[in-house]
C-alpha positions as CSV (number, residue, x, y, z in Angstrom):
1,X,82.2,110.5,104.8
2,X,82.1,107.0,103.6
3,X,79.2,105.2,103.0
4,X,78.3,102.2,104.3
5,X,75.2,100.0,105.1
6,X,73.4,100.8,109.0
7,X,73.9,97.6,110.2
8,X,77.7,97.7,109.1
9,X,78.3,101.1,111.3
10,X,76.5,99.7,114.4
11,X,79.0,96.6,114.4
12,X,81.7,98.1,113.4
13,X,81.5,100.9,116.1
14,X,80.1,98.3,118.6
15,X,83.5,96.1,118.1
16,X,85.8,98.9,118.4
17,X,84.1,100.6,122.0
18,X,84.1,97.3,122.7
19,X,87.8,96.4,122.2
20,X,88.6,99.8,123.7
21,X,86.7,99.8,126.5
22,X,88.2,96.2,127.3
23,X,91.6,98.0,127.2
24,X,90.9,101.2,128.9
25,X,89.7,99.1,132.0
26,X,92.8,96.9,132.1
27,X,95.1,99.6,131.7
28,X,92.8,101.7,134.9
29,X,93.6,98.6,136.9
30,X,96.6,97.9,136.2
31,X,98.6,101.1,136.5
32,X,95.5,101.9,139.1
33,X,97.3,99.5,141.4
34,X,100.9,100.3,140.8
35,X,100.4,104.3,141.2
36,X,97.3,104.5,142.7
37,X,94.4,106.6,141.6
38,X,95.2,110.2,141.5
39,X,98.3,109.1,139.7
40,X,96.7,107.1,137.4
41,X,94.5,110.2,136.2
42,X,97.6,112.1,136.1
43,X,98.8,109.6,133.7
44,X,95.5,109.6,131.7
45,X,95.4,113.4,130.9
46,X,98.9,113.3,129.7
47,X,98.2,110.5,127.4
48,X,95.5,112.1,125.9
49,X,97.6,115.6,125.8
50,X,100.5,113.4,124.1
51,X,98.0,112.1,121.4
52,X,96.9,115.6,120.7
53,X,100.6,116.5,120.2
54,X,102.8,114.4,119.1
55,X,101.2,113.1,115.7
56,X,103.4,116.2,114.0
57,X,106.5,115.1,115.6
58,X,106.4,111.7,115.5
59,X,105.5,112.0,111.6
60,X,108.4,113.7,111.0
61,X,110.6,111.4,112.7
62,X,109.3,108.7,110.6
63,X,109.7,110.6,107.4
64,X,113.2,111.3,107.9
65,X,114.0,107.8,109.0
66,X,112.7,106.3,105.5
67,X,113.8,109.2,103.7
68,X,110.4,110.4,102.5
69,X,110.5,113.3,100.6
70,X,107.4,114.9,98.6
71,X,106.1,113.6,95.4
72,X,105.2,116.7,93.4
73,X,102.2,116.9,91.5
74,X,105.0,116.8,88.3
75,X,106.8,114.1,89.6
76,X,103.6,111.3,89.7
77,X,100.7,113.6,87.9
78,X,98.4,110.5,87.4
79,X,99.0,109.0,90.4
80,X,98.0,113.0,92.2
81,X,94.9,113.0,90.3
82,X,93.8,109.6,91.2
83,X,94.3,110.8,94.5
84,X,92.6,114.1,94.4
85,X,89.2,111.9,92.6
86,X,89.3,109.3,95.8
87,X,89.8,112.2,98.3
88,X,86.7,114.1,97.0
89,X,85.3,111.0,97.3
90,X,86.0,110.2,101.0
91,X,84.8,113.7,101.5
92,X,87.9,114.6,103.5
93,X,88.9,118.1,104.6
94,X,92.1,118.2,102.7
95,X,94.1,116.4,100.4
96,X,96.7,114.5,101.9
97,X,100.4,114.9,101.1
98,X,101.7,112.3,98.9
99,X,105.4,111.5,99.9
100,X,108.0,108.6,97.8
101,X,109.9,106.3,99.7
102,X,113.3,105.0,98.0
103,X,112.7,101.5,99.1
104,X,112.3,98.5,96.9
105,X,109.6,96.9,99.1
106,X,106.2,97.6,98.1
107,X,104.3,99.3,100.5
108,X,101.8,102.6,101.6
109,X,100.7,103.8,104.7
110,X,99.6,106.9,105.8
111,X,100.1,109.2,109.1
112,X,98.0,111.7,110.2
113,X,94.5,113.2,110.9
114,X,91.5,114.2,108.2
115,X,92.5,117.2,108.6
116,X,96.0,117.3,107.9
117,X,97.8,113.6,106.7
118,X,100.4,112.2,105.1
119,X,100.4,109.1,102.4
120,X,103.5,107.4,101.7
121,X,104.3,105.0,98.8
122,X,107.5,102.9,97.8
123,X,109.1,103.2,94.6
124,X,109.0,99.3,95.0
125,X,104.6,99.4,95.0
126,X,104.2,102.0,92.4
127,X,106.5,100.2,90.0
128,X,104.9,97.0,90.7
129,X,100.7,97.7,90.8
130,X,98.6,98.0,87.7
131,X,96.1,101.7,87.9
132,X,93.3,99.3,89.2
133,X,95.4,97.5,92.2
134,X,97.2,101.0,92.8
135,X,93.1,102.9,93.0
136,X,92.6,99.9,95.4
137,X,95.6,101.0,97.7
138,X,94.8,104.3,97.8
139,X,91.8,104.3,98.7
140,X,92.3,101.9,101.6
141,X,95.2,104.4,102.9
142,X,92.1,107.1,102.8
143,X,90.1,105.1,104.6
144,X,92.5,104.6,107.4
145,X,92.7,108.7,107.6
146,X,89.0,109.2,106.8
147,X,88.0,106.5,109.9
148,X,90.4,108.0,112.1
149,X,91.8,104.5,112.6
150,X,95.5,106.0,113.5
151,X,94.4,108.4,116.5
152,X,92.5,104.7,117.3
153,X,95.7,103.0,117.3
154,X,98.0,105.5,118.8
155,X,95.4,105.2,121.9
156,X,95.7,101.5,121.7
157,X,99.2,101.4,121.6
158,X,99.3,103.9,124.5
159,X,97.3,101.9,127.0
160,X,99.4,98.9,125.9
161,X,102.6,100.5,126.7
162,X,101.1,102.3,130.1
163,X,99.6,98.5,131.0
164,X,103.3,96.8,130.0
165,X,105.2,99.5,131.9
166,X,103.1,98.9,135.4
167,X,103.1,95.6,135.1
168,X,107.4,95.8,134.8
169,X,107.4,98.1,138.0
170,X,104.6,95.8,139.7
171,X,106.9,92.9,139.4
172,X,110.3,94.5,140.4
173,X,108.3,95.8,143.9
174,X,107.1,92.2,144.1
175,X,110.4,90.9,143.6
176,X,111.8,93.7,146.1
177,X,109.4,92.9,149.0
178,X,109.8,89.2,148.8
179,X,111.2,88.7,151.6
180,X,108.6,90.6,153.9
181,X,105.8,88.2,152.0
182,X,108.3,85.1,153.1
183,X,108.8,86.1,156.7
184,X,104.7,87.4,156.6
185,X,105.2,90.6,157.6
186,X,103.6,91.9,154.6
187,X,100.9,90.7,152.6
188,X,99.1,91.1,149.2
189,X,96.1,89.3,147.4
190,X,96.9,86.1,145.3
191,X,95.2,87.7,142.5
192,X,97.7,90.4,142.1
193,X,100.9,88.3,140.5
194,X,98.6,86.9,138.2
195,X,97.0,90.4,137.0
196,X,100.8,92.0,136.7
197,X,102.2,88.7,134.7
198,X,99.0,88.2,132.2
199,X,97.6,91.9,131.6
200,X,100.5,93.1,128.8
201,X,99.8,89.8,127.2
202,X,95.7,90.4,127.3
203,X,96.3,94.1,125.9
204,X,98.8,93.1,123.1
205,X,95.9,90.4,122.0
206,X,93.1,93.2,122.0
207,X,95.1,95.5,120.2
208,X,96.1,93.0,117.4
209,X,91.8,92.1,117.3
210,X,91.6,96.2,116.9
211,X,94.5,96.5,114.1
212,X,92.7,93.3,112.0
213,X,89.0,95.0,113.1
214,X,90.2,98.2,111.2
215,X,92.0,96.7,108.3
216,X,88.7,95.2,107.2
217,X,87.0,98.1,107.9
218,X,89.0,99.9,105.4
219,X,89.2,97.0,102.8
220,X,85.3,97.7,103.0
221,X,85.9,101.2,102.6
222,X,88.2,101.5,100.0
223,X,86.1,99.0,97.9
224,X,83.1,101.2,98.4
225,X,85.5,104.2,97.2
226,X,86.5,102.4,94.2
227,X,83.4,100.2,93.3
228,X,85.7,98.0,92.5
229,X,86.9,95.0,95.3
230,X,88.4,93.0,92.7
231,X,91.0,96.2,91.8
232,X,91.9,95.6,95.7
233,X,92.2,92.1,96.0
234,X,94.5,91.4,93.5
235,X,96.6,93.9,94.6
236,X,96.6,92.7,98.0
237,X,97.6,89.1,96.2
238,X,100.0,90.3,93.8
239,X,102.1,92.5,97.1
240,X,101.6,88.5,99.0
241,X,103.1,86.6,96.2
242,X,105.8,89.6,95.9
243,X,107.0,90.2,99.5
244,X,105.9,86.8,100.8
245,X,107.1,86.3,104.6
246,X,111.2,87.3,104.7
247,X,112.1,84.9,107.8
248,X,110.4,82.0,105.6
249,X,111.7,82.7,102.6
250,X,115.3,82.8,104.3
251,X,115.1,79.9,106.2
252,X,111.8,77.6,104.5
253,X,111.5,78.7,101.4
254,X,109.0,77.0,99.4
255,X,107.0,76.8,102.6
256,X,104.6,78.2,104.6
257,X,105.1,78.6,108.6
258,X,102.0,78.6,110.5
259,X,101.1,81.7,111.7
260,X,98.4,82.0,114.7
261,X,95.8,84.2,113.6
262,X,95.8,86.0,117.3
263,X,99.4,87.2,116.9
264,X,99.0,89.0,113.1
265,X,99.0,92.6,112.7
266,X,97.2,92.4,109.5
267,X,93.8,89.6,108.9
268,X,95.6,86.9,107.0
269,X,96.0,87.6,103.4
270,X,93.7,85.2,102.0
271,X,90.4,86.4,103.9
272,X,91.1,90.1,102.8
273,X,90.8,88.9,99.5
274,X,87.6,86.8,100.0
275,X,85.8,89.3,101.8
276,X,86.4,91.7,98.9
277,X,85.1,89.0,96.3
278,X,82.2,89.0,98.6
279,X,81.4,92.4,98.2
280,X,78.5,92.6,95.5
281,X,80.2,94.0,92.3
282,X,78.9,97.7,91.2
283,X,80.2,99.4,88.1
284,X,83.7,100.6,88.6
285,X,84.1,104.2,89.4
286,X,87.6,105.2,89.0
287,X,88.6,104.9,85.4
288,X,91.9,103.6,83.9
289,X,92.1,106.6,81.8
290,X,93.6,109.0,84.9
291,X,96.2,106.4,85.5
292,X,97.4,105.2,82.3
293,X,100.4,104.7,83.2
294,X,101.9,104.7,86.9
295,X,105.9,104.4,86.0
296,X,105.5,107.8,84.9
297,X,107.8,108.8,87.3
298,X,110.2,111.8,87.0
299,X,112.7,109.8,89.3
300,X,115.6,108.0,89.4
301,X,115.6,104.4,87.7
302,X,114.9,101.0,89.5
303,X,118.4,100.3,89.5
304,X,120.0,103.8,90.8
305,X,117.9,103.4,93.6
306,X,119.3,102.7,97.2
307,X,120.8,99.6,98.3
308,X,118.2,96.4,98.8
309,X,115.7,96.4,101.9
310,X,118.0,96.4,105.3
311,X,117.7,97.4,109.0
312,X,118.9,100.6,109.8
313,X,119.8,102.4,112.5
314,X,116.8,103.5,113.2
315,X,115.1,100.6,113.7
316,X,113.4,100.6,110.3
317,X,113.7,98.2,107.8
318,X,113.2,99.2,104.2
């Protein structure tokens, strides 16, 4: 697996038991008073059954919605040897797939567990990194997979939903038994309105802390991969000053909107890329040689490439 100092484990496993285990007891009590117990463990087994599951379907979904097909070892041959090296590295199970998104934005992510994932990249991010920034990438997709960070999320985003779903039904029977707590005929604790409004909010907050806990986590790992931080933080600032923010730029452009840091996905741009230059240089272990040259492609041109970044009707956007 990937290496890491003792000290950096114990807080990084202490911060996400801890952010789970915040979750997990909100989401008990919550649905715990809309359904009661034995429902609620009902409902627990089936999440857990759904996680197990679903990851294969739900991939493919996703796939087909971005019209992801496989990049061939022929089609990117530097860019499958780069990430054969980084896999052996990570000391994963199995290779993961490499798929190519025909989308202009640049962007990876990956799906899946260590023993059987998925990594995607845009035509947009391979045309726009150097083989450093591109090694950088990579490797922080493996991470992600290696960490297990996307079971962790799918569990997160499970509770979430489960909390944000009792909390809508809580309400509505409020609402529907108002007049029995008018007249008095029926009463509940004062607490219980307030646990029903604020809990979704409280989850989404933890699970943004988890999403930014992780995604340092893996710039750590992926720079620990490489040997190289620097090769990841300018990629990280070359995909900001490329995609930027598309409500600013449409409506402020020039600007910058404040952004508060509890409501981002992602740890603001700018503290990625400090964190990595904190990291204490070691000699670089993925050479340029494998990746001489990552336009290599045996795909369509820039230009013949679908129309420019738009919802769908699927809900994506690429």
């Amino acid at each position: 697996m990937l290496s890491a100092t003792l000290a950096h484990r114990l807080t990084n496993l202490a911060q996400t038991l801890l952010i789970l285990a915040g979750m997990g007891l909100i989401a008990w009590t919550v649905v715990g008073l809309v359904a009661g117990p034995d429902m609620t463990l009902i409902l627990v087994a089936a999440t857990l059954a759904g996680l197990m599951l679903a990851p294969s379907v739900s991939r493919g979904l996703l796939l087909r919605g971005y019209r992801a097909r496989p990049l061939r070892p022929q089609d990117w041959p530097a860019g499958h040897a780069l990430l054969r090296d980084l896999v052996a590295r990570a000391g994963l199970p199995r290779v993961p797939e490499l798929w190519y998104v025909p989308s202009q934005i640049p962007n990876a992510f990956a799906m899946g567990r260590p023993e059987d994932s998925v990594i995607c990249v845009t035509d947009g991010l391979i045309r726009l990194l150097s083989p450093r920034e591109m090694a950088g990438v990579l490797a922080h997709e493996i991470a992600h997979v290696a960490n297990r960070d996307l079971w962790l999320m799918g569990l997160a985003d499970a509770m979430s939903r489960a909390v944000s779903l009792a909390s809508w039904l809580g309400q509505m029977l409020l609402l529907v038994n108002l007049p029995l707590l008018i007249a008095g005929v029926a009463t509940i604790p004062w607490t219980l309105p307030l646990v029903l409004a604020f809990s979704p909010t409280i989850m989404a907050l933890l699970q943004l802390a988890l999403s930014r806990q992780r995604e340092y986590d893996a710039d750590r790992a992926a720079a620990e991969l490489t040997g190289d931080p620097a090769g990841l933080a300018s990629a990280l600032a070359r995909l900001e000053r490329r995609t930027g923010r598309f409500w600013e730029e449409m409506f402020l452009p020039g600007r910058r909107i404040p952004e508060p840091s509890l409501l981002r996905t992602h740890p603001p741009t700018e503290e990625r890329i400090a964190r990595l230059r904190a990291l204490t240089p070691v000699p670089q272990r993925v050479a340029a040689d494998p990746l001489t040259d990552p336009l290599t492609l045996r795909l369509p041109p820039a230009s013949a490439q679908p129309m420019p970044p738009r919802f769908h009707r699927s809900g994506l956007w690429f």
